[in-house]
C-alpha positions in Angstrom: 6.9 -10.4 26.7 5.2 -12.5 23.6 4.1 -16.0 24.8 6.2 -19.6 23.6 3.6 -19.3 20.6 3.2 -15.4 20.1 -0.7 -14.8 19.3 -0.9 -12.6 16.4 -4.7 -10.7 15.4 -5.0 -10.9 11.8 -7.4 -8.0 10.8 -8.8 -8.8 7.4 -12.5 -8.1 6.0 -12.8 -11.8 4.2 -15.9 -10.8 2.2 -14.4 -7.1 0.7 -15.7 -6.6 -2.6 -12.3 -6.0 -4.4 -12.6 -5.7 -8.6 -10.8 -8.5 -10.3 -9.3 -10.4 -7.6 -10.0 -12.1 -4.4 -8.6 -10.5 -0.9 -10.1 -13.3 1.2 -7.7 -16.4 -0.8 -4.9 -14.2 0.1 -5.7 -14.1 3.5 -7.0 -17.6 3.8 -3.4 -18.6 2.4 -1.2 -16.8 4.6 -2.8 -17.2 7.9 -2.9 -21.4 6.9 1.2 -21.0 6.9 1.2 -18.5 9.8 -0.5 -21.1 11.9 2.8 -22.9 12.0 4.6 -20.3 13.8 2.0 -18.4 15.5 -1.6 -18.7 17.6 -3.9 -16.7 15.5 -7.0 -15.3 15.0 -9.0 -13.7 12.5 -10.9 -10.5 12.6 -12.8 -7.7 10.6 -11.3 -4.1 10.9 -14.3 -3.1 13.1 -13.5 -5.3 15.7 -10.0 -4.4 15.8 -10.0 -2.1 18.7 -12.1 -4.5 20.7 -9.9 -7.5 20.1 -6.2 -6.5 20.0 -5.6 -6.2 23.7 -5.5 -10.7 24.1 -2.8 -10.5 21.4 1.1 -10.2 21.3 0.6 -8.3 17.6 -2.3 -6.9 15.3 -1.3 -7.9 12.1 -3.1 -5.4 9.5 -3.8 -7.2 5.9 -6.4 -6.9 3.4 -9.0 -5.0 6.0 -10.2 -2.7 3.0 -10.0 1.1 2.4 -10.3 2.6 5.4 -12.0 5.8 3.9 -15.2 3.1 4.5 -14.5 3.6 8.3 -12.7 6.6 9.1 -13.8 6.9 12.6 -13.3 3.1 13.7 -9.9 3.0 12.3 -9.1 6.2 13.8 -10.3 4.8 17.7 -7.8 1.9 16.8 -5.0 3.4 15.5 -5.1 5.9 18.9 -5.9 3.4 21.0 -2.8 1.1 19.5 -0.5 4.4 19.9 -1.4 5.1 23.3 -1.8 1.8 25.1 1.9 0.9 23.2 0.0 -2.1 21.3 2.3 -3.5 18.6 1.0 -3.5 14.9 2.4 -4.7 11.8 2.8 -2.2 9.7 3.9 -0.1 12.5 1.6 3.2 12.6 4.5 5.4 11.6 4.4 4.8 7.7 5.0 7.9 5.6 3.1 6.2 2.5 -0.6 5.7 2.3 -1.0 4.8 5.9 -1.1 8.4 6.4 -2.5 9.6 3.3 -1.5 10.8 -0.1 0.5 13.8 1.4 3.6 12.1 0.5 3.2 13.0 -3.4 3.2 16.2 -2.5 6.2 15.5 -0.4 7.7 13.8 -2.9 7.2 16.4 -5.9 8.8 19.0 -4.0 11.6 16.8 -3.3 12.5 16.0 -6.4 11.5 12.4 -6.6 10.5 10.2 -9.3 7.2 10.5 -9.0 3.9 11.6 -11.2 3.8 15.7 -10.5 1.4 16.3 -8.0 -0.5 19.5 -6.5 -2.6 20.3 -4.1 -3.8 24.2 -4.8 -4.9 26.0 -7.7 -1.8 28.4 -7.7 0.5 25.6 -8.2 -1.3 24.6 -11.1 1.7 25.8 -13.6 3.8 23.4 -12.0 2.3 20.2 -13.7 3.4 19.2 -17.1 0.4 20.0 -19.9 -1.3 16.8 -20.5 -4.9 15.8 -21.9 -6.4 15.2 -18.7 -5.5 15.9 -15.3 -6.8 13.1 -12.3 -8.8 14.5 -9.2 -8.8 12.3 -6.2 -8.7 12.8 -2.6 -6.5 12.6 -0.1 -7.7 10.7 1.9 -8.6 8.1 -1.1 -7.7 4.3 -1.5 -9.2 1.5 -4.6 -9.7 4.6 -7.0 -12.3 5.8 -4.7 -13.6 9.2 -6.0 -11.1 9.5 -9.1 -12.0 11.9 -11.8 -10.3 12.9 -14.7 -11.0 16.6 -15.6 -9.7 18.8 -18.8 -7.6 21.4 -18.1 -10.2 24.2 -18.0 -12.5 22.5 -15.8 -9.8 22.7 -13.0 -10.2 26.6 -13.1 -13.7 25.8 -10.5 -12.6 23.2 -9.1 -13.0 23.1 -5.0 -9.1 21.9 -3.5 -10.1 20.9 0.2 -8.7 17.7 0.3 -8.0 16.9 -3.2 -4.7 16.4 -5.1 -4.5 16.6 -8.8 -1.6 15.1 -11.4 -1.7 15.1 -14.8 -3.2 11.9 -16.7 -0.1 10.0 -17.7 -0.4 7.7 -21.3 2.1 5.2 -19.5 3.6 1.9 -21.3 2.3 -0.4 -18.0 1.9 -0.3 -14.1 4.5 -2.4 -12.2 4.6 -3.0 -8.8 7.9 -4.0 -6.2 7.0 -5.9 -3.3 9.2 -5.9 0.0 9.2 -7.3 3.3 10.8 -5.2 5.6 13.8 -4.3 3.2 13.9 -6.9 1.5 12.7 -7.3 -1.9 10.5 -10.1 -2.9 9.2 -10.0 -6.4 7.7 -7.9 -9.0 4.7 -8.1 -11.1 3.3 -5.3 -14.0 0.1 -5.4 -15.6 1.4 -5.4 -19.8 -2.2 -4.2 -20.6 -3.1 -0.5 -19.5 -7.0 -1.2 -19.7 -6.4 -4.4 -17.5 -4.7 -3.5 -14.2 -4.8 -6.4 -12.4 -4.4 -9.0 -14.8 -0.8 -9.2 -13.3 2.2 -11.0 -15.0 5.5 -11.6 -13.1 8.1 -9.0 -13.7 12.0 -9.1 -14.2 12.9 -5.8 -12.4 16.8 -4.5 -13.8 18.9 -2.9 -11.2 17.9 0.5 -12.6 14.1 -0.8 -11.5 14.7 -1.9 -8.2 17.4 0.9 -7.5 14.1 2.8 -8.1 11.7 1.1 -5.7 14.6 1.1 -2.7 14.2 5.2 -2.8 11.1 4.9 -1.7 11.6 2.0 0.7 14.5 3.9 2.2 12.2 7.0 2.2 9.6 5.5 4.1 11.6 4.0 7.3 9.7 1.4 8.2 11.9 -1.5 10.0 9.2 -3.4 9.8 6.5 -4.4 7.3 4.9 -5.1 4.2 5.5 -2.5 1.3 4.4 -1.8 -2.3 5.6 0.2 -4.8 3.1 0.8 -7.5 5.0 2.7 -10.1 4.1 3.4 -14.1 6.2 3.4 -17.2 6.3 6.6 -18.8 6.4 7.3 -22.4 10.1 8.6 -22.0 11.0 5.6 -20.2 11.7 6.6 -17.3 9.6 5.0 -14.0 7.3 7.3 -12.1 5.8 6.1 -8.8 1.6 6.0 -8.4 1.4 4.9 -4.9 3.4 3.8 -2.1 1.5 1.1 -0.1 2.5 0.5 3.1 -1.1 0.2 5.3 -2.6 -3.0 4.0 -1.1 -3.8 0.4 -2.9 -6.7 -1.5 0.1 -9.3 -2.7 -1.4 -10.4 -5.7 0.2 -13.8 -4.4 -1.8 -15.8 -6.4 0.0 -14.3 -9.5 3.9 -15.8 -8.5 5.1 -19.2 -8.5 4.6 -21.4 -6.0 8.9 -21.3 -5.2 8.3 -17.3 -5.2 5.2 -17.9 -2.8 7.0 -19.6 -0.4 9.6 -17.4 -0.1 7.7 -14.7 0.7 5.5 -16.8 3.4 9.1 -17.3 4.9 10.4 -14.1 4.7 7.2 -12.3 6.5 7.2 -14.9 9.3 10.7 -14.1 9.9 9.8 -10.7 9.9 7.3 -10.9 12.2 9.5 -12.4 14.7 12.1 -10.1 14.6 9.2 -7.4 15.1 8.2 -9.2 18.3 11.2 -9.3 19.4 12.1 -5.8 18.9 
């Protein structure tokens, strides 16, 4: 049973190199307001496995692409599934947590999402575009995205790649949601400048959107995001669904929106502890 004070590990790699923002103010904010409801402690993803067993919860936040290291992250997620440890996101996500197989999923389904293959013979199935993007599976940060012309995907090698074709969207907006729960919105009005974020007005039609995916996922508990594009038809088409270790971009809300979301996650997390 958690302790009085539950003790929480809060994996996070404070010095990550991330382009155009800052992970570690994210993490130094939240865990400065989870202090109030929680005994806590701070540690890089390495460490992880070491660490977790003196803790009621391992809290996963901005610990980095885990592509950087496989193996160690693969030793703690086993060793968190077999010894019952309790981790926030649970290890069952269906989104990035396990890879980029869900686009596939998701294309076949029907879904709104960008078209996406993973073999040569399904090539036919894409839309013709200018460019197609190449990027692992197993990718995260734009790590090992290529764009390619259409002929050039003729010799390309498949293992472990996905390709989609290049889409000229209007902007990226992303949902946010704890458990559930939606929190806020944010979209980046310039293409060529992803993460200079704005806050967003989602319509019902938006986040009517976003809950597919949500619903789609089943996590009870957890931080999500829902990266999603605006096509030229004007229709939303999801990029990613980020359920691992999301970045908030909570430097980018007001301060009322902020709180609200520091509330809403340390409810959550009691609920998962008492679960």
């Amino acid at each position: 049973m958690p302790a009085a004070r539950p003790r929480l590990l809060y994996v996070t790699d404070l010095a990550y190199p991330a382009r155009g923002r800052r992970y570690c103010d994210e993490d130094i904010h939240l865990t400065a307001r989870l202090r109030d409801s929680f005994d806590l402690a701070l540690c890089h993803p390495l460490d992880a496995a070491a660490l977790m067993d003196g803790f009621d919860a391992v809290v996963v936040r901005n610990s980095g692409p885990v592509i950087g290291y496989q193996k160690e992250y693969d030793t703690f997620r086993e060793r968190a599934l077999a010894e019952g440890t309790r981790v926030y996101n649970p290890l069952h996500g269906r989104g990035d947590m396990a890879g980029k197989q869900y686009l596939l999923d998701l294309t076949t389904a029907g879904y709104p999402v960008i078209p996406t293959v993973d073999r040569p013979e399904d090539l036919h199935r894409l839309p013709a575009a200018d460019a197609y993007a190449v990027k692992p599976k197993a990718g995260a940060d734009s790590i090992g995205l290529r764009f390619l012309a259409h002929e050039e995907l003729a010799g390309l090698r498949y293992d472990g790649l996905l390709v989609q074709p290049r889409v000229d969207f209007r902007y990226e907006v992303s949902f946010y949601f704890v458990d559930d729960l939606f929190q806020y919105a944010l979209h980046a009005p310039d293409p060529a400048r992803r993460w200079v974020l704005e806050p967003y007005e989602p319509t019902g039609d938006d986040l009517d959107f976003a809950r597919r995916f949500v619903d789609w996922n089943t996590l009870d508990h957890g931080i999500q995001r829902v990266d999603a594009c605006r096509a030229p038809g004007g229709e939303l088409l999801l990029v990613e669904l980020e359920d691992l270790n999301p970045y908030l971009s909570l430097d980018r809300v007001p301060e009322e929106t902020r709180d609200r979301f520091v509330t809403a996650f340390t409810d959550s997390l009691h609920r998962f502890l008492a679960a």
